[in-house]
Structures are given as structure tokens and as C-alpha cells.
C-alpha positions as CSV (number, residue, x, y, z in Angstrom):
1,X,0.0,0.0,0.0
2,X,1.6,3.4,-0.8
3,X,1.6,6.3,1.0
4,X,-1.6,7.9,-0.8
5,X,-3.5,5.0,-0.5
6,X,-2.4,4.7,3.2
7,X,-3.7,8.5,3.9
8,X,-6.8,7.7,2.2
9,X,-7.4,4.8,4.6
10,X,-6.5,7.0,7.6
11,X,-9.0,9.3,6.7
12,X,-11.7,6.6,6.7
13,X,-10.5,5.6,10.1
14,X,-10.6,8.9,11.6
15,X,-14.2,8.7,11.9
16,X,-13.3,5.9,14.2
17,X,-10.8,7.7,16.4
18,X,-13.2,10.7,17.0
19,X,-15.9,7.6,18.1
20,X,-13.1,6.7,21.0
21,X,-14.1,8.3,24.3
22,X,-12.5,10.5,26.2
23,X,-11.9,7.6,29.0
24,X,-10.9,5.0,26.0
25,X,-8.5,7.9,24.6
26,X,-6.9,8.8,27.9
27,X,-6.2,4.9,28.8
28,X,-4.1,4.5,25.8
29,X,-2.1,7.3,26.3
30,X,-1.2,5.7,29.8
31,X,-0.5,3.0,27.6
32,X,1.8,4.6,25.5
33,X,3.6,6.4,28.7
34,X,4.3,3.0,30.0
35,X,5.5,2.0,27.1
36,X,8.0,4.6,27.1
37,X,9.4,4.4,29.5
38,X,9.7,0.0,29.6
39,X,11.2,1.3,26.2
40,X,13.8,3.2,27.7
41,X,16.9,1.1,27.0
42,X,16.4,1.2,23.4
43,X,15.1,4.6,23.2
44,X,18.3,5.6,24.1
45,X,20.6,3.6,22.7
46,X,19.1,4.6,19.5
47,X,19.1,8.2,20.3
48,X,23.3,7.5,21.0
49,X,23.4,6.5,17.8
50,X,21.9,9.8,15.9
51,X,23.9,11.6,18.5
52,X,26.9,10.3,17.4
53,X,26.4,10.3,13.6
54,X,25.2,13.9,13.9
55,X,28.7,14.9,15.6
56,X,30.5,13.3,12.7
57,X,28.4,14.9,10.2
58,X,29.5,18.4,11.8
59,X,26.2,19.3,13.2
60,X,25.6,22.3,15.0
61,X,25.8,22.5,18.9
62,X,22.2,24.1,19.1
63,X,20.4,21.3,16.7
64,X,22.8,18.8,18.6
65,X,21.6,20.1,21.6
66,X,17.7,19.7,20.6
67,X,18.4,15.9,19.5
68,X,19.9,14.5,22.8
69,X,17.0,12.5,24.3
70,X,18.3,11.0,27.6
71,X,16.6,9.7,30.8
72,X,15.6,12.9,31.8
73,X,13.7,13.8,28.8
74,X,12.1,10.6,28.8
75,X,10.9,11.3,31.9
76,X,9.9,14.7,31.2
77,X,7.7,13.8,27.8
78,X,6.0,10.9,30.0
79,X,5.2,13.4,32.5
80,X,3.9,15.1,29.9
81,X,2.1,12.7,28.7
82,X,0.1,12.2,31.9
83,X,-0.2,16.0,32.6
84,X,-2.4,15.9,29.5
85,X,-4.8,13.2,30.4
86,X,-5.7,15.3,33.4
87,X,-6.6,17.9,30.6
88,X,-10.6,18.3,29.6
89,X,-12.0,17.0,26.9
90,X,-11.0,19.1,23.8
91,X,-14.5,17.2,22.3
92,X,-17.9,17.5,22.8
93,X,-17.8,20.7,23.7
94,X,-21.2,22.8,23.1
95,X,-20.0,26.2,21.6
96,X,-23.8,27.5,21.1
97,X,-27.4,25.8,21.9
98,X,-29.7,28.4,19.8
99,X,-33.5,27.5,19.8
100,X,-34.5,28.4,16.1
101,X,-38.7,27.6,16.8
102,X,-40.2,25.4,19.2
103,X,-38.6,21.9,18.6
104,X,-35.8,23.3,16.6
105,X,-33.0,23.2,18.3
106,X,-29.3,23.9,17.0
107,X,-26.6,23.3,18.5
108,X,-22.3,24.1,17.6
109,X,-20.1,21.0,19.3
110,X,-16.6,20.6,18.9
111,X,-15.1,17.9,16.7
112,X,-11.6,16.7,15.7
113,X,-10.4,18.3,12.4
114,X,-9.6,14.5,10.7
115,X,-6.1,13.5,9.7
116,X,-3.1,15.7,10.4
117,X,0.2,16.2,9.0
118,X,3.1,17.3,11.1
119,X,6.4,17.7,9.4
120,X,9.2,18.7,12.4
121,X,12.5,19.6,12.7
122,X,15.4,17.2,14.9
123,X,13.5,17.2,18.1
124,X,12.8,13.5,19.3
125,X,10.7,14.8,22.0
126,X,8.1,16.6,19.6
127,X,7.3,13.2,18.3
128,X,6.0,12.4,21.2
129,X,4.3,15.5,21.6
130,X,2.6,15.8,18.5
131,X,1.4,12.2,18.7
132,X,-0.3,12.2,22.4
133,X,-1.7,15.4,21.1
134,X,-3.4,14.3,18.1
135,X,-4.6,10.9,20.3
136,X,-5.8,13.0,23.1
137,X,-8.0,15.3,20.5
138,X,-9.0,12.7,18.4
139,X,-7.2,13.3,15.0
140,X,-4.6,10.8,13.4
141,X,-1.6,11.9,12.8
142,X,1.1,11.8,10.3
143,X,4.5,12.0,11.3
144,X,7.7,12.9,9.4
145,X,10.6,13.5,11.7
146,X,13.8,14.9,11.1
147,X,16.4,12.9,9.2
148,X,18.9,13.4,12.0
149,X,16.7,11.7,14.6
150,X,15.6,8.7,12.3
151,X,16.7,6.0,14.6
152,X,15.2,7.9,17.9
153,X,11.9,8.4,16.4
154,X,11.6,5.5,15.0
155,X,11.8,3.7,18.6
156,X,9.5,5.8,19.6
157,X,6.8,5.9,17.1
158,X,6.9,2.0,17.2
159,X,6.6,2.4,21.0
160,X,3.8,5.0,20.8
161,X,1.8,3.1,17.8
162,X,2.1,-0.6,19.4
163,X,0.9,0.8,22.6
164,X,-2.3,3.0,21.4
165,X,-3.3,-0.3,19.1
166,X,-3.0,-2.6,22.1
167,X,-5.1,-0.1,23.8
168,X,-8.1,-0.2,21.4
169,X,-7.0,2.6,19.0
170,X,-7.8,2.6,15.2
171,X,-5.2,1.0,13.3
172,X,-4.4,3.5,11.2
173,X,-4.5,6.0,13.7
174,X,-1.0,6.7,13.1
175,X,1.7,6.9,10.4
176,X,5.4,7.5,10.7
177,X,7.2,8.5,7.0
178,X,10.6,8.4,7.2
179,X,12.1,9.9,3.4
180,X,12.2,13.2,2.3
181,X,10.6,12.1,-0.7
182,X,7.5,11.2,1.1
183,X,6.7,14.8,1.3
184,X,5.9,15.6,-2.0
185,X,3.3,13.1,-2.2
186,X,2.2,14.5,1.1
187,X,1.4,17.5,-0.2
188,X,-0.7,15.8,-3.0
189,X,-3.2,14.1,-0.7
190,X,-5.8,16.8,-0.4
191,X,-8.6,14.2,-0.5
192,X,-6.8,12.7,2.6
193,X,-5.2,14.9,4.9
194,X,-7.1,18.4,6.3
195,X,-4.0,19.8,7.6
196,X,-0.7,20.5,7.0
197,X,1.6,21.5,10.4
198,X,5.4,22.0,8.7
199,X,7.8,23.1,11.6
200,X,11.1,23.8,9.8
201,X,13.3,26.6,8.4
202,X,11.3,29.8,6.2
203,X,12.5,28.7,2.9
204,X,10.6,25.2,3.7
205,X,7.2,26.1,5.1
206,X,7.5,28.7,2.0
207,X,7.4,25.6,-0.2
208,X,5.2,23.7,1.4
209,X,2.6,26.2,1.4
210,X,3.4,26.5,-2.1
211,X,3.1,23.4,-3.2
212,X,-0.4,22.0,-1.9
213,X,-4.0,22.9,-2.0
214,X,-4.0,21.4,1.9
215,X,-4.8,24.3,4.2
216,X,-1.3,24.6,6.0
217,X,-0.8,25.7,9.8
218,X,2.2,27.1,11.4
219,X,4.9,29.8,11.1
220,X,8.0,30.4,8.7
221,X,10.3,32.4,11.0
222,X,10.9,33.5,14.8
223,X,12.4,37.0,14.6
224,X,11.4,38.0,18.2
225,X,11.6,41.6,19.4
226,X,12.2,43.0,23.1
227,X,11.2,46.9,23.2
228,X,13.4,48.7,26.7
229,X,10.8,51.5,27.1
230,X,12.4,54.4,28.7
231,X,9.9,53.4,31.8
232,X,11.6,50.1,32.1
233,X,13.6,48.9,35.0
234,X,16.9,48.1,33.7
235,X,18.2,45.0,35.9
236,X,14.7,43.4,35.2
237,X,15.5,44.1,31.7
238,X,18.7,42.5,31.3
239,X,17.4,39.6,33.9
240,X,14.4,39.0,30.9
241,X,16.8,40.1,27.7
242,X,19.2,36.9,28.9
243,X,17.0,34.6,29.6
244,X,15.1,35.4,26.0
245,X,18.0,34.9,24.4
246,X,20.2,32.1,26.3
247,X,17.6,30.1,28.5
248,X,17.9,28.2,25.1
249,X,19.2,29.9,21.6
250,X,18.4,27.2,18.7
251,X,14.0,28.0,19.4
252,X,11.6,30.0,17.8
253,X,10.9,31.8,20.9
254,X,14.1,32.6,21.1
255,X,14.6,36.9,21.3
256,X,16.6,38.1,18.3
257,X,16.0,42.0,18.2
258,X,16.2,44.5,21.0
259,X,15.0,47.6,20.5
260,X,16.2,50.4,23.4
261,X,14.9,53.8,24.0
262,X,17.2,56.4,23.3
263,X,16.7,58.0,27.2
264,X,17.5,54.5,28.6
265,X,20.4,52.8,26.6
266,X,23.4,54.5,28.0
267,X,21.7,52.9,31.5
268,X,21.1,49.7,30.4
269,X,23.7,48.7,27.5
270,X,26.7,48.5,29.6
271,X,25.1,45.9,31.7
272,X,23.3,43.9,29.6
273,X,27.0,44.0,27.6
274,X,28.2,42.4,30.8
275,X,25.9,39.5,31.0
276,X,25.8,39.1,27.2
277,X,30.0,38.9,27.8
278,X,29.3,35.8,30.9
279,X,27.1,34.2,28.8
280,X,29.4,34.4,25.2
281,X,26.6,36.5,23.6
282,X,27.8,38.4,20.7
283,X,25.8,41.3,20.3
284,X,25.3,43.0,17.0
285,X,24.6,46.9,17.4
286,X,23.7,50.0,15.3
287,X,25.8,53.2,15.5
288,X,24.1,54.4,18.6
289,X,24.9,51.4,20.5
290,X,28.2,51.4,19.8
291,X,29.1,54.2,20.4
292,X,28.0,53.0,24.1
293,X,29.4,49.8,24.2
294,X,31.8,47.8,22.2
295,X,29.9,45.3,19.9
296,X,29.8,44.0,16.1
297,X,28.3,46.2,14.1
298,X,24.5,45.8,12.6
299,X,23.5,45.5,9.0
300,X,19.8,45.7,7.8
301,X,20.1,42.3,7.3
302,X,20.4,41.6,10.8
303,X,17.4,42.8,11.9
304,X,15.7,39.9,9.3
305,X,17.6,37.5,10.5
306,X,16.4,34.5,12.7
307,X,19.9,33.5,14.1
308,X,19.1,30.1,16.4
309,X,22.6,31.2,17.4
310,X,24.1,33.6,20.7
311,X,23.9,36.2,18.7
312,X,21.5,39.1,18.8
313,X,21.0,42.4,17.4
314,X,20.6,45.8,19.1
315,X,19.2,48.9,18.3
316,X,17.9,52.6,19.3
317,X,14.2,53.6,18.5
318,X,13.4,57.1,19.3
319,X,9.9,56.1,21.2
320,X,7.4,53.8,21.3
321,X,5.7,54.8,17.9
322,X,9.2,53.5,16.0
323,X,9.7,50.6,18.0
324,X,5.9,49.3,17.3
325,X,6.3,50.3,13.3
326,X,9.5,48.5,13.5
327,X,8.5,45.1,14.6
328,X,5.3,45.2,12.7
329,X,7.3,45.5,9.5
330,X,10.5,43.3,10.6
331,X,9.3,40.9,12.7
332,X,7.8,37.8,12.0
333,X,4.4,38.2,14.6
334,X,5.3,35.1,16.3
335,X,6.1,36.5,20.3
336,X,7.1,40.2,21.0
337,X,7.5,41.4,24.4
338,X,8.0,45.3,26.0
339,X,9.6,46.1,29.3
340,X,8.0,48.9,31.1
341,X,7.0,49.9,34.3
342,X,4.0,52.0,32.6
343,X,0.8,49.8,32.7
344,X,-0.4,52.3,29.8
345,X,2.4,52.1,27.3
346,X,2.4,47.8,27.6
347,X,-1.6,48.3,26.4
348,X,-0.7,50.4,23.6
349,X,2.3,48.1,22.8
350,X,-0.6,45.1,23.0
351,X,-2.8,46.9,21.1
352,X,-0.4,47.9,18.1
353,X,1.7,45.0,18.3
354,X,0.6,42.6,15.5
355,X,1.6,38.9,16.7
356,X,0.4,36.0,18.4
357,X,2.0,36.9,21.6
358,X,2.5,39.9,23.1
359,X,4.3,39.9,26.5
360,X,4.9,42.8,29.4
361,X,8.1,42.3,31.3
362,X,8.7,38.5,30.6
363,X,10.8,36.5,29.0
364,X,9.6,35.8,24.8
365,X,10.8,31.9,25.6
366,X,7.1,31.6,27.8
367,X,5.6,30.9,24.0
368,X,5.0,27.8,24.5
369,X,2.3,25.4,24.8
370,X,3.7,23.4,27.6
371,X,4.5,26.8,29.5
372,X,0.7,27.6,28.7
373,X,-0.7,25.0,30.4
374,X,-2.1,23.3,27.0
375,X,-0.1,19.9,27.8
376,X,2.2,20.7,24.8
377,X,2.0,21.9,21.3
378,X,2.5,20.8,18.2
379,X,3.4,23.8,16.9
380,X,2.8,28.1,17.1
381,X,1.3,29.2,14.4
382,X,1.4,32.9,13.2
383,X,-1.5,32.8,10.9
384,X,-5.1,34.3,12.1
385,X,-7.4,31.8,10.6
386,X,-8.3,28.9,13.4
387,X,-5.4,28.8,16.0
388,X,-2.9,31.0,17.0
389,X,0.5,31.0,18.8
390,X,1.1,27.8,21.0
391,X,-1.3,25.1,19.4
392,X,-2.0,22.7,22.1
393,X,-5.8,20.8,22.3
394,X,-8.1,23.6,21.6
395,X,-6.4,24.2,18.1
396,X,-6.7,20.6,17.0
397,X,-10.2,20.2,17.2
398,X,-12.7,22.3,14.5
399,X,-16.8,22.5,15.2
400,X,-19.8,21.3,13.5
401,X,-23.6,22.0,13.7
402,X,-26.5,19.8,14.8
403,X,-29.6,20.7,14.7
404,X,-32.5,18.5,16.0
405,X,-36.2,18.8,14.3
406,X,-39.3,17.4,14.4
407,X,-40.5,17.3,10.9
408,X,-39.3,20.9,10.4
409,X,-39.7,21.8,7.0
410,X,-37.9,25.1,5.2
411,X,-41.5,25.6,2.7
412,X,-43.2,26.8,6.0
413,X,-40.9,29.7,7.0
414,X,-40.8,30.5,3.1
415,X,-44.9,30.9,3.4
416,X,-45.2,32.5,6.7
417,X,-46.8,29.4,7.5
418,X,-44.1,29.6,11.1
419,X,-41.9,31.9,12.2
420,X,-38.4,31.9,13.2
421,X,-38.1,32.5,17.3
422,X,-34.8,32.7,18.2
423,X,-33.5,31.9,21.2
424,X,-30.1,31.3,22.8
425,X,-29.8,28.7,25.9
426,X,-27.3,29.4,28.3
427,X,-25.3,26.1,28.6
């Protein structure tokens, strides 16, 4: 059976995996975190193995970084695991009960959106993620992990897929590719799949949204901003600016561009130089902040520029109007964050501010659907259609309408034979 012909049966058992209850769902992903961690020996001997072919390969310390899965993150994406099966029911839920005319009653419930395709990047720990995810709000999943982790997540799929079928779950409830190749036929199975989730560099989700009629789900870049108002507190400011940027560098949520008011840099640069130095930050500044500190001078291009790297680039706004205009047009509306002490000027800044996050005097690495309180995420998307930012449980699921009669017939309404009454019921 090829891949198309393998989406094509997943759809059809989709409608059986939104049939599981929520008791029948949440007992399989025990399942599948017992599994785990019985696993464990193998999961991380394999995970040694894409370790060490990654070092040999040259691999970058920030993507080597994101691959090691040891005990500890076992432990952690199992905790996970059962953290989210203490989480309500994403389905079922009644939006809207609307009484049209006596005996006519609608009602809007939430349903799981069918068969979903997550493409991610080396993470080993976002396979397990995005699969208890997609179990837990009643879509299947396809999974196509990075290359670099192909012996980790293939463990772990196998783990995660033997232990929901033991449990009860669909079959075809879940689907691991493992080629590149795979992809482009991926993108042809619009009769199959409802939705696309790429998680990857720009120049890829740019092509994946280019290349299928799937409705696609996610974000192509993480340029975050942090604005220093003139009102900010400056050792809370550096405290936030080095946890943004080296709590962990090679993560959308990551900060990239700081933005300083011109009546606060000369108090804040030469300290948050300081840190940046401890912490082998290089910082990349504009005229005006070298001429306060020492640093690599900034080119345009910088301020585009999603480094995954300690690296970060600095500049002077002359008040709050330029710093808004300037992350509106250079960044990338994925998590922007201002510190101020003035209540007013974060509003405005929230207002104005056109991303999916917008943060007052906190750290832009909170984006995060885990740090949210959603379980996880399998993603943050920038768009504004359906979900936004962290996409845990609530942007996995769509709605439908049902509405109950009693021989209700549209001719009537059309003659004046009945009226419409509307009503809504509280629920």
C-alpha cells in the first residue's frame, strides 16, 4: 500500500478515532507512557546513535543540543504525557445551543479536524508531543521527523503506535514517513489529509505552502523583538533580555531584536553588555549602541535574520511609535514582548503589536504550549485563521452544527406558515 493510499485509509479511520471516548482515549495514552518508559533502553541507545552520527556529520551544537533524548527527557515527555490526560475534553464541547422555533434546536459542538500532517524539525521529544496530542484530540496523525533523529523516532513511534493499538486505538490512527521524498506526495493528498503543520526553516514552510491545496498551519520564522521602554527597570530588563536569548538559543521563541529607547540605553547597554560577555553572547549593534558599548556592528540584514545562534541584534528607536512600526514590518508576529514599568504604554504596545504573543516584562521563551498550560503543542502558528500561537488541544479540534427537528420543513418559514423565534440557551 503506498503512502496515498495509506492517507486515504486513515481518513476513513478517523471517523473511528473521534468515536473513542474520552476515557478510551486517555487509557491509551497511559498506555503509551508505560510504554515509554519500559522502552527506555532502546530509546536511548538509539538516540546515542543519531547523536553520534550527527557529531560526525558536523552538526551544529544548538540542533545537537535539541536531538539528545536522555533519561531525563524521557521522563519529562512521559510526565507530559500524563499531565495531558488530566486535561478536559477538547470534544464535545457545546459552543452554542440556539433554539430556532419550538422543537428546533441547534446546537455548535466541537469535533476533531480528521487526519493531520506534522512535518518537524530534529527534536525527538516533539514526536512524542505531537502524537499524544493528536490521540488526546482525536485526530490521526502523520508524522515525518527529522532525518537526524531517524533511529530515535523511530523507537519511539513504534513504542507510541504498538501501545495505542493494544489499547483499542484505530489501526491507522498513526503513520510515521521516514524519506524526504514522502513529502511531495504528502502535499498531494488533499482528498486525505485536512491539515498540514510544517515546523522547519522559512524557505521550507515557504514551499510547502506553495506546493499543496491542503490548508497549511504554522509559522516560517521567529524573529522575536524585546522593546526597553524608557519606563523600564533596567536590571529586570537584562534579567528578561538573557533569559530570552540564552535560556535556550536554537527555538523560535528565542529573542533576536532588542529595541532600546534612546533615554535608557546609555543605563542599560553597559550591563546587559556584561551578561551578554558571561554568557558568550555576541551582540550586533547599530551606531548608537556602539558608540555606548563595544559590539559587532549591525547590517539591515540583521534585523531579518532568525539566528538560532548567541547572537543578537541591538538597536535605538526614538519612542514607542518607532519601535511598534519597526516590529510590525521586521518581525515575523510570532512572540514580542515590552519592558516597562508603565501599565499604559504595555496596552498600547498590545494593542499595536501585530503577533500572536504579546508579553509585558517576561521572557519571549514563555511561547510555548507546555509553559501555557495546554499539555504541549505541536506547533505556534502565526497565521489568524483557526489557531494561534502555541497550538495545544483547543487548536486541534474544529466545530460542527447539529440541529434536531421534528419534521421541520424550510416551505413553512418560506410561506409564513411559522416563524423563526430565536433563542439562545445558556449552557
Amino acid at each position: 500500500m503506498n503512502l496515498q493510499e495509506k492517507a486515504k485509509q486513515m481518513k476513513f479511520d478517523s471517523m473511528k478515532l473521534a468515536a473513542k471516548s474520552e476515557q478510551e482515549r486517555n487509557n491509551a495514552l497511559e498506555m503509551i507512557a508505560q510504554a515509554l518508559l519500559v522502552a527506555e533502553d532502546k530509546i536511548l541507545e538509539a538516540n546515542d546513535k543519531d547523536m553520534k552520527a550527527a557529531e560526525e556529520a558536523g552538526i551544529a551544537a544548538p540542533v545537537l543540543k535539541r536531538l539528545r533524548f536522555d533519561k531525563n527527557k524521557l521522563n519529562e515527555v512521559t510526565a507530559g504525557i500524563r499531565e495531558l490526560i488530566k486535561l478536559r475534553d477538547p470534544l464535545g464541547k457545546i459552543q452554542l445551543e440556539r433554539e430556532l422555533d419550538e422543537g428546533l434546536k441547534l446546537f455548535r459542538t466541537t469535533c476533531p479536524i480528521g487526519v493531520i500532517g506534522v512535518i518537524f524539525e530534529s527534536r525527538p521529544d516533539a514526536m512524542v508531543q505531537i502524537s499524544s496530542l493528536c490521540l488526546k484530540s482525536g485526530n490521526c496523525a502523520i508524522l515525518k521527523g527529522g532525518s537526524e533523529a531517524l533511529h530515535t523516532n523511530r523507537i519511539l513511534f513504534e513504542t507510541i503506535h504498538n501501545a495505542a493499538i493494544e489499547a483499542g486505538m484505530p489501526e491507522n490512527s498513526m503513520l510515521q514517513i521516514e524519506a524526504r521524498e514522502d513529502i511531495n506526495t504528502l502535499l498531494g493528498c488533499h482528498d486525505a489529509i485536512d491539515l498540514l503543520i510544517p515546523r522547519g526553516s522559512n524557505a521550507f514552510v515557504q514551499y510547502i505552502m506553495n506546493n499543496t491545496k491542503i490548508p497549511v498551519m504554522g509559522h516560517a520564522d521567529g524573529i522575536c523583538h524585546i522593546y526597553v521602554d524608557k519606563e523600564a527597570d533596567v536590571d529586570k530588563a537584562v534579567r528578561i533580555i538573557v533569559d530570552a536569548k540564552t535560556q535556550y538559543v536554537a527555538v523560535c521563541n528565542a529573542v533576536e531584536n532588542l529595541l532600546v529607547h534612546k533615554d535608557i540605553a546609555a543605563a542599560l547597554m553597559p550591563k546587559l553588555k556584561a551578561a551578554f560577555d558571561a554568557k558568550n553572547v555576541e551582540l550586533r549593534g547599530t551606531k548608537e549602541i556602539q558608540d555606548i558599548v563595544d559590539c559587532v556592528p549591525a547590517t539591515d540584514e540583521d534585523f531579518s535574520t532568525e539566528y538560532l545562534d548567541y547572537i543578537l541584534s541591538a538597536k535605538t528607536v526614538d519612542g514607542f511609535e518607532e519601535a511598534v512600526w519597526h516590529i510590525n514590518k521586521f518581525g515575523s508576529h510570532h512572540t514580542d514582548c515590552i519592558v516597562t514599568e508603565n501599565r499604559e504604554t504595555a496596552e498600547q504596545f498590545m494593542q499595536l503589536v501585530d503577533s500572536a504573543g504579546v508579553y509585558q516584562n517576561c521572557s519571549t521563551r514563555f511561547a510555548d504550549g507546555f509553559r501555557y498550560g495546554f499539555g504541549a503543542e505541536v506547533g505556534v502558528s502565526t497565521v489568524k485563521l483557526h489557531a494561534r500561537g502555541p497550538v495545544g488541544l483547543d487548536g486541534l479540534v474544529t466545530y460542527k452544527y447539529k440541529l434536531f427537528g421534528d419534521g421541520h420543513i424550510v416551505a413553512d418559514y418560506a410561506q409564513g406558515i411559522r416563524k423563526f423565534n430565536f433563542k439562545d440557551i445558556i449552557v
